[in-house]
N, C-alpha and C positions, 0 to 999 in steps of 0.2 A: 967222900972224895969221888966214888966212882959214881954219885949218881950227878954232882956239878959238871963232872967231865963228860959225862951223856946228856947231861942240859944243851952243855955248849955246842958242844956235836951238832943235838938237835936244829938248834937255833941257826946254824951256820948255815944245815942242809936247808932247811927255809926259807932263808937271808938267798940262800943262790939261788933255790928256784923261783924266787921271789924276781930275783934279777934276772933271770935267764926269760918270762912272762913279760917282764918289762921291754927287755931289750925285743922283743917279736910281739908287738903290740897285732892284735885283731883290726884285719881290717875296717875302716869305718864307714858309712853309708854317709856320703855329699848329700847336705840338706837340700842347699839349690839343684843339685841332679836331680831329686827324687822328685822338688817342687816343680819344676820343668816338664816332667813326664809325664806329670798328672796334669798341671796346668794345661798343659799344648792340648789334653786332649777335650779341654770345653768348649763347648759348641758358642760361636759368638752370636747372644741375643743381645747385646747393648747393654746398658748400665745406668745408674744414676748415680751422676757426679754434683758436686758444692762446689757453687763460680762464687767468690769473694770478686764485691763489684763495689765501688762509691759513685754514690748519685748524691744529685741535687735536687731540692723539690721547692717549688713557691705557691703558696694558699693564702686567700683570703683570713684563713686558720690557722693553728700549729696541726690539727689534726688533718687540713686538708693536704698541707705543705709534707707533713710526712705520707702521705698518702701516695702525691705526685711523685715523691721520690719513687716509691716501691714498684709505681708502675713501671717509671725509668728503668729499675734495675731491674724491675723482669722481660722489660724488653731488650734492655741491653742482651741479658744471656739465651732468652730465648727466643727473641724476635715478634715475628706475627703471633708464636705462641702466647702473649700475652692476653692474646683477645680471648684463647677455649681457658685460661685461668680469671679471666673476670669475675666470675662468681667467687673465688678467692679473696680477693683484692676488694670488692663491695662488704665480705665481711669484715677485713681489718678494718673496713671505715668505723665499725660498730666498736672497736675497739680504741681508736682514737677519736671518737667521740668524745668523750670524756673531757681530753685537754682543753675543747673549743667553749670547754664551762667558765677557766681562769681567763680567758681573754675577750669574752662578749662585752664584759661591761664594762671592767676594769683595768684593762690591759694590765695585768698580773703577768708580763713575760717571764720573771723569775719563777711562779710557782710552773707555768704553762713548761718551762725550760725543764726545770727539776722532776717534774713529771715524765716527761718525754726520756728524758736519760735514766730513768730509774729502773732498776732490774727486772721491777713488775711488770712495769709498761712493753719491758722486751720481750718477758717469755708470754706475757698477753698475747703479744702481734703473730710471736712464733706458733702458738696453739692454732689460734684465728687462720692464720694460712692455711693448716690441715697439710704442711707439709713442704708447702711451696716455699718458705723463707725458712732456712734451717738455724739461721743467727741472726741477732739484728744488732745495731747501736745506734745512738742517735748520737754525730759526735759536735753537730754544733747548731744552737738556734741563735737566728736574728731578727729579733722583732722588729718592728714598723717605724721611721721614723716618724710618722706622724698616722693619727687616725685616720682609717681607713684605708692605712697601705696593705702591705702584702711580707707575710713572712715567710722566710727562707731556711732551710732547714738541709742540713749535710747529714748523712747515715751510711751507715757501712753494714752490708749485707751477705750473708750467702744464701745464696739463688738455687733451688735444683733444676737438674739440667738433666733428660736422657740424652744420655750419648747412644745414636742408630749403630747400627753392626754396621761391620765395613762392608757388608755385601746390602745394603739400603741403596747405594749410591751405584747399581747395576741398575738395567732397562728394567722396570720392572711392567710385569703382562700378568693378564688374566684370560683364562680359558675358559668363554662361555661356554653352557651346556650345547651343545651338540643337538642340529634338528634335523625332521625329517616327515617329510607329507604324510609317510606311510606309517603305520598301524603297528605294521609286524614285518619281520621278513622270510622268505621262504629260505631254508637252509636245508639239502638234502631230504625237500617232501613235508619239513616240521616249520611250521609258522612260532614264528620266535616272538615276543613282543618287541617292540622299539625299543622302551624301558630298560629292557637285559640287554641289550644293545649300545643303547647310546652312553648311557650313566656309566659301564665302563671304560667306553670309549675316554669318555671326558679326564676321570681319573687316571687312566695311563697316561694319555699327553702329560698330564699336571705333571707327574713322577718323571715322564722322558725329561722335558723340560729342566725341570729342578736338577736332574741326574747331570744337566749338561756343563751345569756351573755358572753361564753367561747369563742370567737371567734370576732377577728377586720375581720370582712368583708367586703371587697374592691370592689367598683364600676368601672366594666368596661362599662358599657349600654353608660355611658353620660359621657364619655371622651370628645367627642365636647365641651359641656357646659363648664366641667371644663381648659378646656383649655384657652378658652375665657378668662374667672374668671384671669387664672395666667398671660395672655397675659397683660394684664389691669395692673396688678401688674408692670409685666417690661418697661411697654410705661411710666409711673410715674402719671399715673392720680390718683392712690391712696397715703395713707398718704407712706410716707417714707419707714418707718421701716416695710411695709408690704415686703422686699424683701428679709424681713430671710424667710419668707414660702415659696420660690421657691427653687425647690432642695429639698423638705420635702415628697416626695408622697415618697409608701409603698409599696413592693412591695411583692408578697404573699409569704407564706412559701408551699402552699398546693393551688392544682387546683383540686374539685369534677368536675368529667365529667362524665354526664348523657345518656345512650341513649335507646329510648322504643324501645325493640323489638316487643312489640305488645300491641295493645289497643284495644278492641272493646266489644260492648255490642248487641248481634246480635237478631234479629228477626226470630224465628223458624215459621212457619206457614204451616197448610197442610189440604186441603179441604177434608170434612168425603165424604164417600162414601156414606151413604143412605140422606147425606141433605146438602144444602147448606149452612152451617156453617163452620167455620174455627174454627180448633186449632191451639191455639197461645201461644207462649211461651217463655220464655227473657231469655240468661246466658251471659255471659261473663269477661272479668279479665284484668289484665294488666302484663306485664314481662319488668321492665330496668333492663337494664346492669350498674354498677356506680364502676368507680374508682375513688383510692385516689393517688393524684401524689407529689411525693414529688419537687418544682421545682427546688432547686437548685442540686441534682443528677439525677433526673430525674425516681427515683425510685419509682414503685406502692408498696405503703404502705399497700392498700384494693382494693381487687377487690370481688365481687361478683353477682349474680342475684337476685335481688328481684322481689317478685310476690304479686299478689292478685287477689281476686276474689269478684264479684259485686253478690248481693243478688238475685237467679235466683226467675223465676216468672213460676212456674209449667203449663203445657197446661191446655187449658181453651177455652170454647166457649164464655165466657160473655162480647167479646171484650174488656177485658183490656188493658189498654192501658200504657203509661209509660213516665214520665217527662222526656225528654232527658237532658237537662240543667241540671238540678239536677244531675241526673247518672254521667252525666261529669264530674262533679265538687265535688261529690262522692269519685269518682276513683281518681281524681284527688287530693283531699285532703288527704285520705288514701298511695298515692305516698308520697308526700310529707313527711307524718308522720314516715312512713319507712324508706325512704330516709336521714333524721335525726336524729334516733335511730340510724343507721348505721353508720354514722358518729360521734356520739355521742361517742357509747360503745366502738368504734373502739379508739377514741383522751380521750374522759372523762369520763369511764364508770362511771354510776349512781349507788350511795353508800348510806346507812344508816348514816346521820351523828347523829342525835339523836335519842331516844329510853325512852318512856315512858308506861311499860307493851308492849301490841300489836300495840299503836300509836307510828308513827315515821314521824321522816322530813328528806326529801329526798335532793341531793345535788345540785337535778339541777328544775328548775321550764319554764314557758315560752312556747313555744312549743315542747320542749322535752318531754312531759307527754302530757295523757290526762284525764279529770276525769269520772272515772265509768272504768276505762282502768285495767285489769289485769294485773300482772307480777311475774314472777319465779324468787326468790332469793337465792342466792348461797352463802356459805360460806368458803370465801378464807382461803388457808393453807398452805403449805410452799410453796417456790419459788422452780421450778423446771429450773432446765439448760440445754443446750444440753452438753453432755460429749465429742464431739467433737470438737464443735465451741466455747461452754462458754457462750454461748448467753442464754439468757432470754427465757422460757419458756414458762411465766405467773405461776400461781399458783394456785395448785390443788385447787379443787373448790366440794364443798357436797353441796346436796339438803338441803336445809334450809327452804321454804317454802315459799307459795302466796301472792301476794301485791296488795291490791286492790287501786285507788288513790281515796283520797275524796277532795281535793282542791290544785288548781296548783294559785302560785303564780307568779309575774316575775321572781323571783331569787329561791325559791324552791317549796315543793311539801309537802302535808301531805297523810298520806297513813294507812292504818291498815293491819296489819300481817292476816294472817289466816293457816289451814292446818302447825302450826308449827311441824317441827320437831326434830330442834336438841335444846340443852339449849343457851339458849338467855344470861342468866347472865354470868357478865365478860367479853364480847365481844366487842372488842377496834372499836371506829367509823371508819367506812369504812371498815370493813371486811365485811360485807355482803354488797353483790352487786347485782343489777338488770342485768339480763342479756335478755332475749325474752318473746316477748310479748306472755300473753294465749290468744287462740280464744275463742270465746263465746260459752258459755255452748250451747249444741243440742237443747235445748226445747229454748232460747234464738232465737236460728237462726230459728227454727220454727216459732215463730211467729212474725219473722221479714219479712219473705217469706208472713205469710197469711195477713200481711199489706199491702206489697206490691200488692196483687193480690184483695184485698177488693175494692169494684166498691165504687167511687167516694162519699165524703159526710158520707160514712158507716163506722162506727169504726169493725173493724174485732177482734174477741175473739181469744184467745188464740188458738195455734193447739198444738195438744197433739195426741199421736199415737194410735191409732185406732177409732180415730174421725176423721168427716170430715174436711176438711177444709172451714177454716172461707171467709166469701162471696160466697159461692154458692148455688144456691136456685135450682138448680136440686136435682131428688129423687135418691138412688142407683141405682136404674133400670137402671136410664137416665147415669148414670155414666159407671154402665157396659155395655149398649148398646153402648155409644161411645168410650168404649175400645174396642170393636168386631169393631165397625165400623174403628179404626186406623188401 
């Protein structure tokens, strides 16, 4: 008795906590949330999709009438693309060959028909494609009413289709390689080659570029590689239906072509007259030439010269000395930045799209901006024409006022107004636009100089005018004696 009545005990306490697990079920993980999180985060390279399409085809043949169809329905889904799948479509002929044996002599429509619609005959055609025809059916023939007519033939197909990423249908540009008459360049005394120069030149722009979002940028460097890639496609080692991607490469709207007329960052030096010490001293800049070419008229959209200049290093006896590496890649980043503005304001100039007081977000983010970077804003006004041509002007443009950036994201930018000067309220996003950059304030590039020339290790104090400059432990004396002595 007492062990039924500890059975039941048992079973009760069970029975509840059994219920008590029920009633507070464990959270559960949303299929669709989790597929969402993963999915958002693939990169869109386009797809191959199956267009169900119905064509008609007429041939001297049943082989050649189904033939006609197929070309129909690859032109239907994929257009012009039907001409780089020819070599496709020449082989199905070999496949319906065959039918054109019942109808030469005899006109056999019935075997010619029964053929044509039979299972074999489909997945024949669907092999023979290599890809391109993922289904087929023949759903009706009609022989000839008299010798030497023409038969007519209805089929139902699906067609592979790449679908382009949605970023295909951007400007898309190619960044030739980058030239230049000279050799090498001089960089603090060291002759650089062009090569270690230009080649990275080239691949930054590509990367600014792409970072900016506005723009499909097209690889020419590793055409080899991809060639391989597509070759592999048509020999059949991949799946099937990879043969809608051949026939899909893009080809530019717009070619930048870069070239430096000069680079160099030179070594001054000139031994004093009363001692044997040297005065030494760093400047130099950079000057490309860059156009915009339109490729299919061959028209230059932009041309013009951009320039800069590298933070010089005043003469000095304290053997300073100067990172060359750095300086390069200095100058060389600073091109860059230029070089993308230029292209930027020329295809997308950068505009206010929202406005909160003096904070705003900007339209473009990525390497298009930099932060701490200055800029003049302008306030568009009507569209002006030429009264000869009719053509487009652009539109008057007022002083508006300065933009400093305080964070660049991939896609925009946050920025604050300053030196406003016309009224800001009521003003529709995108009337005010970025147009050139400001240089840095005087006192700015002073003490970007007395960094520069501060000896190793030693933080250099501000320079300010009628002070000395920061890093040097000579007395005045010693300063105007080696100005008498230059």
């Amino acid at each position: 008795m007492k062990r039924l009545l500890l059975s039941a005990l048992l079973l009760c306490a069970l029975s509840a906590c059994g219920d008590k697990n029920a009633g507070t079920p464990a959270p559960a993980v949303s299929a669709p949330a989790a597929a969402a999180s993963t999915t958002g985060n693939i990169p869109d390279v386009g797809r191959v999709e199956h267009v169900a399409v119905t064509t008609k085809g007429v041939g001297m043949t049943p082989g050649a009438a189904v033939n006609e169809a197929l070309k129909s329905a690859v032109m239907q889904v994929n257009g012009v693309a039907v001409d780089a799948s020819s070599a496709n479509l020449n082989v199905i002929a070999q496949a319906t060959a065959q039918v054109d044996v019942y109808s030469d002599q005899g006109h056999d429509s019935a075997k010619a028909t029964a053929q044509l619609q039979g299972q074999a005959f489909a997945e024949q055609i669907i092999t023979q494609s290599s890809g391109l025809v993922s289904s087929f059916k023949v759903l009706n023939v009609t022989a000839p009413d008299k010798k030497g007519g023409s038969y007519t033939v209805d089929i139902e197909a699906k067609i592979a289709k790449f679908k382009a990423p949605a970023d295909a249908g951007k400007i898309k540009i190619v960044v030739a390689p980058l030239r230049s008459k000279q050799g090498s360049f001089n960089i603090g005394g060291r002759a650089v080659p062009a090569g270690q120069v230009l080649e990275p030149l080239q691949r930054q722009i590509i990367d600014a570029l792409a970072q900016t979002g506005r723009f499909t940028v097209l690889d020419r460097q590793f055409d080899d590689e991809i060639q391989n890639e597509l070759e592999m496609i048509g020999s059949g080692q991949t799946v099937n239906t990879d043969i809608a991607k051949l026939g899909q490469a893009l080809s530019a709207d717009l070619i930048w072509i870069g070239e430096i007329n000069s680079l160099a960052y030179e070594r001054h030096a000139r031994q004093l007259q009363t001692s044997d010490r040297e005065l030494v001293s760093y400047s130099g800049g950079w000057s490309v030439s860059q156009r915009m070419v339109n490729v299919a008229t061959r028209q230059i959209q932009q041309s013009s010269t951009l320039q800069g200049s590298a933070p010089s290093i005043a003469p000095t006896t304290l053997g300073s000395g100067i990172d060359a590496n750095k300086t390069l890649a200095d100058m060389q980043a600073d091109i860059v930045k230029k070089a993308v503005e230029a292209i930027l304001l020329r295809s997308f100039p950068i505009s206010i799209v929202e406005r909160n007081g003096n904070e705003v977000v900007l339209s473009q983010g990525g390497a298009a901006l930099k932060e701490k970077s200055r800029y003049r804003v302008y306030l568009l006004g009507k569209e002006l024409k030429d009264p000869q041509t009719g053509q487009s002007l652009g539109n008057m443009e007022y002083d508006c006022c300065e933009l400093v950036i305080k964070r660049v994201t991939p896609n925009v930018s946050y920025a604050t107004l300053e030196n406003v000067q016309v009224k800001l309220d009521g003003i529709q996003a995108g009337a005010l636009q970025i147009r050139e950059a400001l240089a840095a304030s005087t006192a700015k590039a002073a003490d970007d100089v007395a960094a520069a020339i501060a000896p190793a290790g030693q933080k250099a104090a501000p320079a300010r005018a009628g002070k000395a400059a920061a890093g040097s432990t000579e007395a005045p004396a010693a300063k105007a004696k080696e100005k008498d002595d230059w």
